[in-house]
Every structure is written in structure tokens, then in C-alpha cells.
C-alpha positions as CSV (number, residue, x, y, z in Angstrom):
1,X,93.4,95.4,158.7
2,X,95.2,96.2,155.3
3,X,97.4,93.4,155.7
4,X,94.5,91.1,156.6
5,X,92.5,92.3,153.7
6,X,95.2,91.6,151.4
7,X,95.6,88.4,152.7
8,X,91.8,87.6,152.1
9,X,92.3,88.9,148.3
10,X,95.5,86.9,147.9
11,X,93.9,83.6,149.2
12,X,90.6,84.3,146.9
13,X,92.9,84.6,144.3
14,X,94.8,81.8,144.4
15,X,91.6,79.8,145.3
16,X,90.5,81.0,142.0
17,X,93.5,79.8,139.9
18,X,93.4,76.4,142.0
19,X,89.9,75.9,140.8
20,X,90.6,77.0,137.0
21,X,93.6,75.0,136.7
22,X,91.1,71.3,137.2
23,X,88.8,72.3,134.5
24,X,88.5,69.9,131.9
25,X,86.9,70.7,128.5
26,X,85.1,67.7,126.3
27,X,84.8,67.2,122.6
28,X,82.9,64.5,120.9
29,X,85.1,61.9,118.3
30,X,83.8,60.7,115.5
31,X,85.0,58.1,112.5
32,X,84.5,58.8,109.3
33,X,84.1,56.3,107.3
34,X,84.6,56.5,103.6
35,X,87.8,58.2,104.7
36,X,88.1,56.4,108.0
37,X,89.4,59.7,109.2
38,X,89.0,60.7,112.7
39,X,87.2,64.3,113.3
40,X,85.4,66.6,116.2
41,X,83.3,69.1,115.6
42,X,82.7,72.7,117.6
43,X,81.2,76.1,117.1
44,X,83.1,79.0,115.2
45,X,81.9,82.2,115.0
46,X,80.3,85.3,117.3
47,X,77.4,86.9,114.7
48,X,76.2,83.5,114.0
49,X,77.6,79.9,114.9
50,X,78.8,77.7,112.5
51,X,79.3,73.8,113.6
52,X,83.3,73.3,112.1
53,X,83.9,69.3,111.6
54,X,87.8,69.1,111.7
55,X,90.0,66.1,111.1
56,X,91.7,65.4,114.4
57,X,95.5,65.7,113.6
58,X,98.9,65.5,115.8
59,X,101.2,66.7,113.1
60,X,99.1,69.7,112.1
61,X,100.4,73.2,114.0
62,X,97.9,75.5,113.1
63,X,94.4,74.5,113.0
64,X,93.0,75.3,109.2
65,X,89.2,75.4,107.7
66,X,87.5,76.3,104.3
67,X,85.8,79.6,105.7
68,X,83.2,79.0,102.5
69,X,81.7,76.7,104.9
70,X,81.1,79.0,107.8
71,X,77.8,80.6,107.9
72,X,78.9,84.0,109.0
73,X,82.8,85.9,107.9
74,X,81.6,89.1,109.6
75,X,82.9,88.0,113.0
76,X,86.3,87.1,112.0
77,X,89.2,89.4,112.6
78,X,92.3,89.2,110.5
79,X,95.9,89.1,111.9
80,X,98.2,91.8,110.4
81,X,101.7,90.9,109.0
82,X,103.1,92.9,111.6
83,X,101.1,91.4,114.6
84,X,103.1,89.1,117.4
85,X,100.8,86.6,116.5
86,X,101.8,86.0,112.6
87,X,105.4,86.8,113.7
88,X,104.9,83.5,116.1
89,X,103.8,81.4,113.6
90,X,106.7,79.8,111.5
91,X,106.7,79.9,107.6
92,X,104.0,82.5,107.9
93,X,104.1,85.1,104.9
94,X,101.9,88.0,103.7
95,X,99.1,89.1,101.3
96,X,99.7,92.4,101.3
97,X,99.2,94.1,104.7
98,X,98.0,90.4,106.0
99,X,99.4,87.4,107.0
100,X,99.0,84.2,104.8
101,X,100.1,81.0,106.3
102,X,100.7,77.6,103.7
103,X,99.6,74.7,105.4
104,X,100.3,71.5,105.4
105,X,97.9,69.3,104.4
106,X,98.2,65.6,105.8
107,X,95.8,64.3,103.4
108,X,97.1,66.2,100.3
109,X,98.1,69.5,98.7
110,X,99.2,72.0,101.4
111,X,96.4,74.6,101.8
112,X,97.4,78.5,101.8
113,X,94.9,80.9,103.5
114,X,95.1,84.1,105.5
115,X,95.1,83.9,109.5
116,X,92.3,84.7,111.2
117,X,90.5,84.6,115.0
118,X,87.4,84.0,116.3
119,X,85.3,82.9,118.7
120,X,85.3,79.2,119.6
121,X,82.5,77.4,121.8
122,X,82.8,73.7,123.2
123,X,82.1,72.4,126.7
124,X,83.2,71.8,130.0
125,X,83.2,68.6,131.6
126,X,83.0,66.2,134.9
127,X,85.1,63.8,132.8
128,X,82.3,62.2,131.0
129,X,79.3,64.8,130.8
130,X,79.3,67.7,128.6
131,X,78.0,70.8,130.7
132,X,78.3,74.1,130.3
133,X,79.4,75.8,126.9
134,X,82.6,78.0,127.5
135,X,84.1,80.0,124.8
136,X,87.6,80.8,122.9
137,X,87.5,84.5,122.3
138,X,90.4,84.7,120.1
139,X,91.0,81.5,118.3
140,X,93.5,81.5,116.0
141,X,93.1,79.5,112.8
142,X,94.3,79.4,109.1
143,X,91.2,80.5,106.8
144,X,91.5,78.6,103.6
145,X,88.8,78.8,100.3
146,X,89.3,75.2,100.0
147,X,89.3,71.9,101.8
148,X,88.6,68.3,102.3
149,X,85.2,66.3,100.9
150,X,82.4,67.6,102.4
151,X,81.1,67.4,105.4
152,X,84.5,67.8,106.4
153,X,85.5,71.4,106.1
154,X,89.6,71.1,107.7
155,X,91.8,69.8,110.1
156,X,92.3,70.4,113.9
157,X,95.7,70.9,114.4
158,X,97.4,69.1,118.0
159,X,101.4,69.2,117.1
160,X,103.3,69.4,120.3
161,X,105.3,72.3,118.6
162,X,104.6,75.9,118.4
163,X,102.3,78.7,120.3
164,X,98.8,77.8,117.9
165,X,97.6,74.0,118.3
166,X,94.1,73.6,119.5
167,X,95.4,72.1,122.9
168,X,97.9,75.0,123.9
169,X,95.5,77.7,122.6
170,X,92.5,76.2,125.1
171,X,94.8,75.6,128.1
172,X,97.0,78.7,127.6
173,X,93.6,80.7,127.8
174,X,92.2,78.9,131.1
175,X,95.3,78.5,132.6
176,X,94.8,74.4,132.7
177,X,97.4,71.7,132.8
178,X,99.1,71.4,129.2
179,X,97.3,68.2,128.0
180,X,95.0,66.2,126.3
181,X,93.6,62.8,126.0
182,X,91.9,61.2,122.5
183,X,90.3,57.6,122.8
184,X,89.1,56.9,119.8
185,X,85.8,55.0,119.0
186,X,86.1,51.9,116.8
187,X,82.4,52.3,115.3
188,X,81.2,54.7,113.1
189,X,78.0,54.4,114.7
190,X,79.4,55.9,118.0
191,X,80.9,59.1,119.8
192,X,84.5,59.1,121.4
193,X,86.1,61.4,123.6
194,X,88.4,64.0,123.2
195,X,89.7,66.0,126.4
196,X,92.0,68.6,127.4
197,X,92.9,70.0,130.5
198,X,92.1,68.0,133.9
199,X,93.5,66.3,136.9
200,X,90.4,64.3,138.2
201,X,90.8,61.5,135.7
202,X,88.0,60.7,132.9
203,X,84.6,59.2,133.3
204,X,84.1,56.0,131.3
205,X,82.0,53.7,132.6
206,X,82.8,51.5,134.9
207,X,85.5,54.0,135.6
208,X,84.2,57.1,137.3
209,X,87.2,59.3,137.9
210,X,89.8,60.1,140.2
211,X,87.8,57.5,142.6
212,X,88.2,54.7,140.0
213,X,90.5,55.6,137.4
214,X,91.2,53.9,134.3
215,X,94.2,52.0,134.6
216,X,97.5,54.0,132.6
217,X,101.1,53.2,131.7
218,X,103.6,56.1,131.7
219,X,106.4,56.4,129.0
220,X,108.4,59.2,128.0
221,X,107.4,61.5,124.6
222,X,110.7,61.9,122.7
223,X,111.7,65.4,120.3
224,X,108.6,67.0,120.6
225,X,110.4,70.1,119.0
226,X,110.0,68.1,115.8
227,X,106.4,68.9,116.2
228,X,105.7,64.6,116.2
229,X,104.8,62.7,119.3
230,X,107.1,60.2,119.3
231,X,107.9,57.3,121.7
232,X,110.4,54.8,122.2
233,X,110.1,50.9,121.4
234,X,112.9,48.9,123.5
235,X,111.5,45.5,121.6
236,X,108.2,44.3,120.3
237,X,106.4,40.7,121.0
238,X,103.9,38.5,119.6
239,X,102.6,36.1,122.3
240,X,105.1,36.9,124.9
241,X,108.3,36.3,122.4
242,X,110.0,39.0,121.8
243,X,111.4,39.6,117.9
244,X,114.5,39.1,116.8
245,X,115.3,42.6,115.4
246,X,118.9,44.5,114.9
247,X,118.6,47.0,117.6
248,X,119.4,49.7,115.0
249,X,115.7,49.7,113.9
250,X,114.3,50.6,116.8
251,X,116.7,53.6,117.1
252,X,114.1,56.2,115.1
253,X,111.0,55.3,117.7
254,X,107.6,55.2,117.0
255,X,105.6,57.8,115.6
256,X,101.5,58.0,116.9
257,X,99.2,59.2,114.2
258,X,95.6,59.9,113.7
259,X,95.6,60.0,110.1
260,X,97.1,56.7,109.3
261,X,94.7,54.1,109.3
262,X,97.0,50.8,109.8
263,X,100.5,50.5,111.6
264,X,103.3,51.0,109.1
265,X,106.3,49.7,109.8
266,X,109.8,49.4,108.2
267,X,110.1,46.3,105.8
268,X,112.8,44.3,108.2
269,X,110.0,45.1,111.3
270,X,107.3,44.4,109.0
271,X,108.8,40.9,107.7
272,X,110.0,39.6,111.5
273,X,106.5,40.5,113.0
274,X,104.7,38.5,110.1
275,X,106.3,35.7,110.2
276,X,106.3,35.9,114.6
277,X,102.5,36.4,113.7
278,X,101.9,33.5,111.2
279,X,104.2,30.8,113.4
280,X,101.1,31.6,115.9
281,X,98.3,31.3,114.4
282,X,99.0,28.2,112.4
283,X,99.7,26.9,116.0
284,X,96.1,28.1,117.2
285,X,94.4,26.4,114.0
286,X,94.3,29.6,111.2
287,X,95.1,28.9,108.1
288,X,97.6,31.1,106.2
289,X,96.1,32.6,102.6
290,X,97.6,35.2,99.9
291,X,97.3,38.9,100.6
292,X,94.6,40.8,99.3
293,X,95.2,42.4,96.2
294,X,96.0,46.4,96.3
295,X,93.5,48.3,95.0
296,X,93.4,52.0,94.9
297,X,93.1,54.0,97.7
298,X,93.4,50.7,99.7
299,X,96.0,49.4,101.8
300,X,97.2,46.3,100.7
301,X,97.6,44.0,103.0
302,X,100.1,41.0,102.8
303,X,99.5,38.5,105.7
304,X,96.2,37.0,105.6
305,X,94.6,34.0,107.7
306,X,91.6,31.7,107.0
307,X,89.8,31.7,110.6
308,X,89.4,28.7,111.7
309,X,89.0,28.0,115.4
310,X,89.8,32.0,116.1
311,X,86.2,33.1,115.0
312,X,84.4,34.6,117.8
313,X,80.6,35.9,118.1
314,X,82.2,38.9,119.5
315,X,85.2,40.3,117.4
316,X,87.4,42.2,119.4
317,X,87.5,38.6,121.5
318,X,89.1,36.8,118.2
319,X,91.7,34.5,119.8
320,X,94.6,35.1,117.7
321,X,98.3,36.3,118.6
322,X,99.0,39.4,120.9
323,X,101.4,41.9,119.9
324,X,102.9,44.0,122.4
325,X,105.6,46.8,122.3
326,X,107.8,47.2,124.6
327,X,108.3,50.7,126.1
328,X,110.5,52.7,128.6
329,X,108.5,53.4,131.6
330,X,109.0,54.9,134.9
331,X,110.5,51.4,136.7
332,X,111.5,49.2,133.7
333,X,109.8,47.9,130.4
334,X,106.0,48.7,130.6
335,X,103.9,46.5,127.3
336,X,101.5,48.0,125.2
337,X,99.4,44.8,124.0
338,X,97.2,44.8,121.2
339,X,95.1,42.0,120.7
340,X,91.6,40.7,118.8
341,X,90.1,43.9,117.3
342,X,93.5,45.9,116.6
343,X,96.1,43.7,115.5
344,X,93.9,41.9,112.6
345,X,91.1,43.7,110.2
346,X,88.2,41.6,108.5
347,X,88.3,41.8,104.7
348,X,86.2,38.8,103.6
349,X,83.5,36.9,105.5
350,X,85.9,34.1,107.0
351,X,89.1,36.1,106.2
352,X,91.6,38.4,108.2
353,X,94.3,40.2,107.8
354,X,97.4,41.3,109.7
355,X,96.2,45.3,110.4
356,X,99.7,46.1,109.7
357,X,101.4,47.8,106.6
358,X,105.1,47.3,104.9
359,X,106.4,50.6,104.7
360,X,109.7,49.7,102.5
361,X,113.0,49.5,103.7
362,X,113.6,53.6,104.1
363,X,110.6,55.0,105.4
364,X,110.9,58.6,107.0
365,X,110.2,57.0,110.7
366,X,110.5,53.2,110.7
367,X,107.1,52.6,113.0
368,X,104.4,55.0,112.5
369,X,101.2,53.8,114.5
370,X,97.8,54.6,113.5
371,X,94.2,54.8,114.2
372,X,93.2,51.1,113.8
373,X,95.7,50.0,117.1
374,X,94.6,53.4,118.9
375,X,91.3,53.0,118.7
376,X,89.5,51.9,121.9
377,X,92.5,52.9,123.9
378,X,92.8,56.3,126.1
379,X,96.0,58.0,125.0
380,X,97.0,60.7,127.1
381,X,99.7,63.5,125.7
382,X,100.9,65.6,128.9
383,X,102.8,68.3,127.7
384,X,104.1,69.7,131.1
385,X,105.7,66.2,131.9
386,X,106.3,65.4,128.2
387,X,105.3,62.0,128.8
388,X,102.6,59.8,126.8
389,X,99.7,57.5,129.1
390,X,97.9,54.5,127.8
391,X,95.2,52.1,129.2
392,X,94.9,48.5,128.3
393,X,92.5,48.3,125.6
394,X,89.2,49.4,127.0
395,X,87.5,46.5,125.6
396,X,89.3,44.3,127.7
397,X,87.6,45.8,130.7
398,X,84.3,45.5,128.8
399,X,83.7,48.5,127.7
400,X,84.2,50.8,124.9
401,X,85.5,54.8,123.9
402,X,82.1,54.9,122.9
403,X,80.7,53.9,126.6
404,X,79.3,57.6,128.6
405,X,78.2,58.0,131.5
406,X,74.2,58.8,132.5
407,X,72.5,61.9,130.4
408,X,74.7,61.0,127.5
409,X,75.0,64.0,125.1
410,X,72.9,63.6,121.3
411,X,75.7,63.9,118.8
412,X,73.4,62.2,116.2
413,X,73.9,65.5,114.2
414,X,77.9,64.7,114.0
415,X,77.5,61.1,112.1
416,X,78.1,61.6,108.5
């Protein structure tokens, strides 16, 4: 009977870490528009909650806050110089018998505060629903006395590097799968997703799950110990022709980032891709016109069209050139395409630009691809496979990262 007990206890528990290893938690997205930052928002704090909106951030190691903006300090517990925890945190320092941490800031001035935990609240998920609240006990965060404009009070930090992102501090604690999944919403009238952990697939309508997945394209993540996710471009196309390009400037990959608005790319890329793009649309009827003057704060854009027979009455359906980008996938080239909506960005009633930005001819990475191509795509970082997954642009399926399922959660509260 010992033996069959202990049989019993060992199946019960491995039952249980079955089970906890397919939770999924959800976060709402959110674009901010006079920064046209990206940000999610959860509860800090055990004594008394305070909402936290943080700018979503895939360089960004540690996640960092202005603790002015918290309603309650009497619940947070600061780390010790000589704790594991400051000792696993590179370039970590000390204020006398507590540890100080100088952040990098990706939209200014690093930010130096001490490090702190507490309690963290955000929800579970069926892969669309927000259910139950579960809770962080010990989140570890940098706790600066200054930050970015208000409402936003710091950034939410998802490097692939290191023992504190937001990601490996949730799914370390749950024991989940090591991964997440952003898909950004294009409007700042709506609410995007942001998951991590999972294996039964995400629920956006008409997708409902495992049962009827959203369609995804595997390709390899490259030097994640850099703390970047970068992937691998084997050629890039507009219409189906690939680019002539030196081979050479390929060699650095692409970057993804959250906090770059438009697609940089090396001058060389830059210049082959708008003159593929212009050969294209004057074939199609547009018109080419100057660039739009840089203005501060702005990004200038060089490679503009008149319309003509590609205005739509719905805009993400504009009928101007695809771009694609070739990638390494698990048998031969897979093609991320961008079309309509992300490859072109309206700046005058009947005028559009190329949503793409010359980055000079020795930029630190020579492709760095932002937020206006991501959004309205589900990107997928898996860190135990250290591969990226990407869906064709939801839009072309007719729906949205905006798009919920039934009993749609109110994050009216969220739009700023």
C-alpha cells in the first residue's frame, strides 16, 4: 500500500505540474498616441493597488517605474547589496546597504533607482478572455523618482537576456513555457493582446484556439545573449522581385522593436527598396511627390506617392506594392509580407508615404523593424525553442489585434 500511495501522490503531482505548465496569462495593449508608444498596464502593490502603465519594451532587462506614481511604498521590500538577487542583475551597484541599478532608458536619459519587489496582479486567460486575477509575489523591478510624460509612469522590460524580464519572472514563477506573444493594435481607439505562457494557441476571432489556430511561420531568433531579438533576412521583395542587394548587408539581421515607430533600414537597403517601391506604384497609377519635410520629433519621410487609383474606402486594403522579407524557416525561405496598412503611412489627405526610414550608411544594426509593420500581426517569441512565429497580417483574414472574443474585458480606463 506504501508503494501504491506513493504512486497516487507522484501521479497527482505530476498532473498538477501538467496542468500549470498550459496556463496562459493575458495583458491588454494599448497605443499611445502623442508618443505612439506601445504600453500595458497591471496592478503593483499589496497594501493598496496601484494600476502601473508601462511602455512595452524588448531591449529593456529589468522592468523600471517612477514609484511617485504608486499609491502605496509601504508594501515594497528593498533588495540588499548582498542579496542573490542584486548580485544576478548586471551593472547593478549600491546606495549604501542597497542595491541601485542605472537603467537604460530607450526613450532617453538612463534612469537610476534602487531595486525593489512587490506584488504584481494580472490575469489568466482561455486565450482571449481575461479570467481570474493571479498574482506575482515577488516582482522584481527598478524603482526610479522619475519617468516618462504622464500617464505613463515606466517601461516593461522583455529582453531575452538575464534572470528579471517581465516574461521570465511570470513563467519562472508558474512554471509555464518560456514565451510570449504581443499583436499589437493599429488604433488608438482599441485594446491588443499581450500573452505569455501557453500551448493551446490564442483566441482571436475567427480563430478560436488550438481547434482553429491562427496561421504562423517559424524562423530562428539569432544572439539572444545580446539581450536583442534578432532574426535573419536571406533577401527582401517588393511585388514578388526580390532586391538587388550585396549579400554583406544582410549579414547583421534584423532587429524587432516596439519602440521604433517606422522600419529603419541601412541607406544602401533603404535606397534599393525605394526605388523597387516607386518602379511599382508608378506602374499601378501613383504618382511620385517630394518627401515631407523633417520636422522635430518627426520622422521624415523621403518617398512619397500621390494616390491615385490606390485609394481604397478601407485603408489597410490600399492596392499598392507588397514588401516581403525573406526568412530562414524550418523547410526553406518562409515571406513575411507586408502590405496596404504597414508598408505606406498617410500624411496628407491624398498623400502617402513609404512607412520606412533611412538610417545612414553605419547604423548600429542595418534593419531595425518597428511598431508600424508589427502592428496587426501576432509575434510570438519562444524562448525554449529560441525561435520567432508570425501570422499573416491579421487584417488579411478580416480581422484585427483589436478583435476579442464574447464578454470582452472594459479597458476604457487604459486609453489615454
Amino acid at each position: 500500500m506504501g508503494g501504491l500511495t506513493r504512486l497516487i501522490v507522484f501521479i497527482s503531482m505530476f498532473a498538477s505540474i501538467t496542468l500549470m505548465s498550459e496556463a496562459q496569462y493575458l495583458l491588454p495593449i494599448v497605443k499611445h498616441e502623442p508618443s505612439k508608444q506601445y504600453y500595458t498596464a497591471f496592478d503593483i502593490g499589496s497594501a493598496e493597488k496601484s494600476y502601473a502603465t508601462l511602455v512595452l519594451d524588448l531591449e529593456t532587462n529589468l522592468t523600471w517605474l517612477n514609484c511617485r506614481e504608486l499609491k502605496s511604498l509601504s508594501s515594497l521590500r528593498l533588495i540588499t547589496c548582498q542579496s542573490s538577487t542584486c548580485k544576478s542583475i548586471p551593472g547593478s551597484g549600491c546606495d549604501g546597504k542597497y542595491c541601485l541599478y542605472r537603467q537604460p532608458n530607450p526613450l532617453g536619459k538612463p534612469v537610476t533607482g534602487r531595486v525593489v519587489q512587490d506584488k504584481a496582479t494580472f490575469s489568466t486567460t482561455d486565450g482571449g478572455r481575461q479570467l481570474s486575477e493571479v498574482s506575482l509575489p515577488r516582482f522584481t523591478f527598478s524603482c526610479a523618482t522619475q519617468g516618462l510624460s504622464l500617464p505613463i509612469a515606466g517601461v516593461l522590460g522583455l529582453s531575452p537576456a538575464g534572470e528579471f524580464p517581465f516574461w521570465r519572472q511570470v513563467t519562472r514563477a508558474f512554471n509555464v513555457i518560456p514565451k510570449f506573444a504581443l499583436c499589437l493594435p493599429s488604433s488608438v481607439f482599441d485594446v491588443g493582446h499581450f500573452y505569455v505562457g501557453g500551448v493551446n494557441g490564442y483566441i482571436i476571432p475567427p480563430f478560436t484556439g488550438s481547434s482553429n489556430p491562427i496561421p504562423m511561420n517559424l524562423t530562428p531568433l539569432k544572439n539572444i545573449e545580446s539581450g536583442k531579438y534578432i532574426i535573419s533576412p536571406t533577401s527582401i521583395y517588393v511585388d514578388g522581385v526580390p532586391l538587388s542587394l550585396n549579400p554583406s548587408l544582410l549579414e547583421g539581421g534584423a532587429k524587432l522593436s516596439t519602440v521604433v515607430t517606422y522600419t529603419v533600414l541601412q541607406t544602401d537597403i533603404y535606397n534599393a527598396l525605394a526605388s523597387a517601391f516607386t518602379l511599382k506604384a508608378k506602374e499601378i497609377g501613383m504618382s511620385e511627390v517630394p518627401g515631407m519635410p523633417e520636422f522635430p520629433g518627426f520622422t521624415p519621410f523621403k518617398t512619397c506617392f500621390e494616390e491615385g487609383s490606390s485609394r481604397r474606402d478601407v485603408e489597410e486594403f490600399m492596392n499598392v506594392p507588397v514588401i516581403e522579407i525573406g526568412l530562414p524557416g524550418r523547410a526553406g525561405e518562409v515571406k513575411w509580407k507586408f502590405h496596404g496598412a504597414n508598408t505606406v503611412v498617410r500624411v496628407l489627405e491624398t498623400v502617402i508615404c513609404l512607412a520606412f526610414a533611412d538610417g545612414g550608411k553605419k547604423p548600429t544594426e542595418p534593419m531595425v523593424i518597428g511598431t508600424h509593420q508589427l502592428q496587426d500581426y501576432m509575434i510570438e517569441f519562444d524562448l525554449s525553442t529560441t525561435r520567432m512565429a508570425f501570422s499573416d497580417s491579421l487584417l488579411s483574414h478580416k480581422t484585427s489585434c483589436s478583435a476579442w472574443p464574447s464578454r470582452r474585458q472594459d479597458h476604457s480606463h487604459m486609453m489615454l
